[in-house]
C-alpha positions as CSV (number, residue, x, y, z in Angstrom):
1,X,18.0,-46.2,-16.2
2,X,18.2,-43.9,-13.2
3,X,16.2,-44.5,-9.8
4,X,14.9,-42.0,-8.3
5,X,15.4,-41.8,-4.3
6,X,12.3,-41.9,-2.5
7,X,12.8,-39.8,0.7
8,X,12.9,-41.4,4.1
9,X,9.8,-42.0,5.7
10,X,10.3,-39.8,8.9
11,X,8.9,-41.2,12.4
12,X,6.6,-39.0,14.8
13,X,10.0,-38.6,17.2
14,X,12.4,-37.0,14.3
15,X,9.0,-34.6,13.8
16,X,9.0,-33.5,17.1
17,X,12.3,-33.3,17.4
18,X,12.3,-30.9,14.4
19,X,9.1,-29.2,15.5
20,X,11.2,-27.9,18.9
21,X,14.1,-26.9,16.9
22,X,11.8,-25.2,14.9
23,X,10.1,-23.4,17.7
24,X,13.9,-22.6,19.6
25,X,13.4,-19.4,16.9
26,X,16.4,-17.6,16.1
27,X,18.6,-18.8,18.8
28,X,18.1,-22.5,17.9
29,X,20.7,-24.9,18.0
30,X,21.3,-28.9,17.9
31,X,22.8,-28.8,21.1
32,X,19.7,-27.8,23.1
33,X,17.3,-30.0,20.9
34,X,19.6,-33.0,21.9
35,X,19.3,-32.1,25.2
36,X,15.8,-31.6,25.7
37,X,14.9,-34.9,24.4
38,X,17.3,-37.0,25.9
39,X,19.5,-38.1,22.9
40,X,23.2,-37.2,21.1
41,X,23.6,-34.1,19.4
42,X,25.1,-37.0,16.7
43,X,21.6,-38.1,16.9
44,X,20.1,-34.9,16.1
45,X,22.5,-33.8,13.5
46,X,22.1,-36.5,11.6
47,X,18.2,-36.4,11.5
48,X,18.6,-32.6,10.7
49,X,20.8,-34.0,7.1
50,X,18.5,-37.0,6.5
51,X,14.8,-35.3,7.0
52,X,16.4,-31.7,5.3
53,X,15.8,-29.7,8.4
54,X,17.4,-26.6,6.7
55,X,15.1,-26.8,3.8
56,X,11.9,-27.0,5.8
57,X,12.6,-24.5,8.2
58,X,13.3,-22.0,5.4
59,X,10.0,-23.1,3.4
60,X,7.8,-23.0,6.9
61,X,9.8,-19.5,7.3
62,X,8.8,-17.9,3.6
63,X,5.5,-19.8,4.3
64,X,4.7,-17.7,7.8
65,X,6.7,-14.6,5.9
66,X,3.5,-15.1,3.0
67,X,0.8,-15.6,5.5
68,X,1.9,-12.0,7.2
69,X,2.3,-10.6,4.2
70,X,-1.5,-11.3,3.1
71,X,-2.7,-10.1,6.5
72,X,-0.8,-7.4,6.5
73,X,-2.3,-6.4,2.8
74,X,-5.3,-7.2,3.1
75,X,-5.6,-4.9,6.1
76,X,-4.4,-2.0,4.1
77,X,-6.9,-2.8,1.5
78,X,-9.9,-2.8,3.8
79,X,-8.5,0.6,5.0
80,X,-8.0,2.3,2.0
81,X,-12.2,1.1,0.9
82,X,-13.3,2.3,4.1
83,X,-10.9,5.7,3.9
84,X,-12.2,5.5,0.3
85,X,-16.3,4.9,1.1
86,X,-15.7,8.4,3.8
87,X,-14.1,10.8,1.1
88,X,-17.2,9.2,-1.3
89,X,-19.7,10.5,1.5
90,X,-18.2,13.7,1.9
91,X,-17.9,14.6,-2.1
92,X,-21.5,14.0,-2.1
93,X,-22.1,16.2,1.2
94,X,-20.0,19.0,-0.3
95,X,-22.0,19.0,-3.4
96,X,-25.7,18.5,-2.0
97,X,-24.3,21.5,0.2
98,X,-23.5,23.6,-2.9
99,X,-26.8,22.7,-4.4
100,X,-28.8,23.3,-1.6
101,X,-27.1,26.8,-0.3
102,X,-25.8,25.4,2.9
103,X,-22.2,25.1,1.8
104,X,-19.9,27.8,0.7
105,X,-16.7,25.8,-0.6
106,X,-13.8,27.6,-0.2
107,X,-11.8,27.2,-3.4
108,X,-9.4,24.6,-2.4
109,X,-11.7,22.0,-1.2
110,X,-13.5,19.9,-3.7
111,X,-9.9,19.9,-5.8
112,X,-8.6,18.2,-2.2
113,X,-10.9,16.1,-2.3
114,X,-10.7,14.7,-5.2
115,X,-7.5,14.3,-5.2
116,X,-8.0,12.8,-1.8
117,X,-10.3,10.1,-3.7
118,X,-7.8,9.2,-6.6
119,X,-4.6,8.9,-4.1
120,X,-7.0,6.5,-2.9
121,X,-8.2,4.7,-5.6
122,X,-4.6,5.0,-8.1
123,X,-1.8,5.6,-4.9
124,X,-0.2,8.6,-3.9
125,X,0.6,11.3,-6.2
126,X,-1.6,10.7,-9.1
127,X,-2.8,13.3,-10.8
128,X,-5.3,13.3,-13.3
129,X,-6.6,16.3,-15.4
130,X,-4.2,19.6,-14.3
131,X,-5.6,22.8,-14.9
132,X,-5.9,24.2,-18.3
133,X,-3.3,26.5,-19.6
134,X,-6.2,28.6,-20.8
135,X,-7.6,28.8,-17.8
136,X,-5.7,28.1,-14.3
137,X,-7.2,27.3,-11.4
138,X,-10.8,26.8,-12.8
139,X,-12.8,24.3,-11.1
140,X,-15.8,22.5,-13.2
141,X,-18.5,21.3,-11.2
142,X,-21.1,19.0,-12.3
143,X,-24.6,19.5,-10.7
144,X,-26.6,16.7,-10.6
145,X,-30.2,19.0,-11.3
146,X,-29.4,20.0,-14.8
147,X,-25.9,18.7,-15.3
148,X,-24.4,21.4,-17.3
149,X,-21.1,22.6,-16.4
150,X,-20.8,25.4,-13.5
151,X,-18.0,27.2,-11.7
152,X,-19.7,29.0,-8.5
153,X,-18.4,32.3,-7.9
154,X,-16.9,31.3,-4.6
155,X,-14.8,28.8,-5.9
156,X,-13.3,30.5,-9.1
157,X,-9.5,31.3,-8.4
158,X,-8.6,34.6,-7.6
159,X,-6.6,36.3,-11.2
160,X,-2.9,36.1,-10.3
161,X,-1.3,38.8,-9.2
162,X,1.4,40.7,-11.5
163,X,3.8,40.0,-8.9
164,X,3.2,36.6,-9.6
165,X,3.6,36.7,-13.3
166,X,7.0,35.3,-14.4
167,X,9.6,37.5,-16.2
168,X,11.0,36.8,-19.7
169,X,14.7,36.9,-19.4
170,X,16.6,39.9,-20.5
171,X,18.6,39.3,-23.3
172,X,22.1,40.8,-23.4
173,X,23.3,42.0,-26.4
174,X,25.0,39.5,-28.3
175,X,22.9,36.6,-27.3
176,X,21.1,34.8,-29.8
């Protein structure tokens, strides 16, 4: 039959003795917690083994280290909704403007948009739906008046240029 030791019951002066080795921070040391309350750095070292000072600081440390962490995320997240809600607005502007007459899009900005609002939503460098090999560069806007599928004039990309047009590779004779 094993017995299981029950840890030491720790008095309010090894707490606070911890507590200002604790709050020394990185330059904390035995020494100066013996000599700021008085007693022997035996004293001290020995409360440090028996009440696991090593332990504790390291769980109070991940435990701070978590507590950052969250604050730190949860910052980020409320920036990316609010980044999120302002690209929201402005697809909706840019297409009531397209509707109405008042905007004329130039071709690259509802595709930056959009991709604006999926970095946002999915991360950086998402990409969802590439142009078509059949047709490059087309942009499909939906209209909320009818809702049938629309490409403005002004936003159709331009036909690529010859110069633009890549070259099959000559083949030497001999190559197969």
């Amino acid at each position: 039959m094993s017995e299981t030791a029950t840890p030491p019951t720790e008095q309010e002066h090894h707490k606070r003795a911890f507590e200002r080795y604790f709050a020394q921070g990185l330059k904390r040391s035995y020494q100066r917690v013996a000599e700021e309350l008085g007693v022997s750095l035996s004293s001290v070292k020995f409360w440090s083994h028996k009440y696991r000072w090593q332990e504790r600081l390291w769980e109070r440390e991940a435990e701070v280290s978590r507590q950052v962490a969250d604050r730190a995320m949860a910052s980020e997240v409320a920036d990316a909704e609010r980044n999120l809600r302002i690209v929201r607005a402005a697809l909706m502007k840019l297409a009531k403007g397209i509707v109405d007459g008042t905007i004329k899009p130039r071709i690259d900005d509802l595709p930056r948009l959009v991709q604006l609002e999926q970095d946002l939503i999915h991360g950086p460098g998402y990409r969802e739906g590439r142009d078509s090999p059949e047709q490059p560069g087309r942009v499909v806007v939906i209209l909320p008046d009818n809702g049938r599928d629309r490409v403005p004039g002004s936003m159709r990309a331009p036909a690529p240029s010859p110069l633009h047009r890549a070259e099959r590779p000559v083949r030497e004779a001999g190559d197969e």
